[in-house]
C-alpha positions as CSV (number, residue, x, y, z in Angstrom):
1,X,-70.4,-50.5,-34.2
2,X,-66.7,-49.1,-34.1
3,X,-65.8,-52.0,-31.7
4,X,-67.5,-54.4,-34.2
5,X,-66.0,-53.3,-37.1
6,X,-62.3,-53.5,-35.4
7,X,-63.2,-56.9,-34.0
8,X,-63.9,-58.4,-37.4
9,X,-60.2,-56.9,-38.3
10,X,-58.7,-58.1,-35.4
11,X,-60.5,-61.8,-36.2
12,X,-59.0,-62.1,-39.6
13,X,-55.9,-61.0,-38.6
14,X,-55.8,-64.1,-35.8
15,X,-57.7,-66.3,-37.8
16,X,-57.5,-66.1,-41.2
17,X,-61.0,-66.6,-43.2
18,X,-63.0,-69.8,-42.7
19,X,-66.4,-70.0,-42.1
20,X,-69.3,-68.2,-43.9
21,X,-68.6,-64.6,-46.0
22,X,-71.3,-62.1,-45.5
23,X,-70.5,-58.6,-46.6
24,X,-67.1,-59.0,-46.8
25,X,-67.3,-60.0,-43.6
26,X,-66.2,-63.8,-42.3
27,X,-68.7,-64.3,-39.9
28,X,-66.9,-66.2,-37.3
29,X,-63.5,-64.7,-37.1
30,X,-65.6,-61.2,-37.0
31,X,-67.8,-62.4,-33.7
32,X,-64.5,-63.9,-32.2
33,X,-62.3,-60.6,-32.9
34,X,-65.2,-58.6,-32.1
35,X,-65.9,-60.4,-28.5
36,X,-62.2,-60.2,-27.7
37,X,-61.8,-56.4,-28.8
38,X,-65.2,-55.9,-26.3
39,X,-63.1,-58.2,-23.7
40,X,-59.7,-56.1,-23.3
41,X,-61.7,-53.0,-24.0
42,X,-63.7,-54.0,-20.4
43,X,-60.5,-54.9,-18.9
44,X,-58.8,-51.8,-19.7
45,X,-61.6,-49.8,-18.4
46,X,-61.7,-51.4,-15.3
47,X,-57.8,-51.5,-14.7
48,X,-57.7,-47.5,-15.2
49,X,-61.4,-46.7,-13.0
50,X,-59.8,-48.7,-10.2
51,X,-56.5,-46.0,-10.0
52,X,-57.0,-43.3,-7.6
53,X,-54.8,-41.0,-6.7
């Protein structure tokens, strides 16, 4: 829920608002933010697992 709340941020700083407004919330920048934030999250997880020392 964290990572969907600071996707919708992340969104409407990139995009702006367009699209439909649902709790404060534009929907589309929020499910592209939210998808990227999810994205580099995964990436960054798998960069550090694959370290060994």
């Amino acid at each position: 829920m964290i990572a969907g709340f600071v996707g919708a941020w992340l969104g409407y700083l990139l995009l702006g608002t367009w699209g439909p407004v649902i709790g404060g919330f534009a929907v589309v920048p929020a499910i592209i933010g939210a998808a990227l934030f999810v994205f580099l999250l995964g990436s960054l997880a798998r960069a550090f697992g694959k370290r060994t020392v």
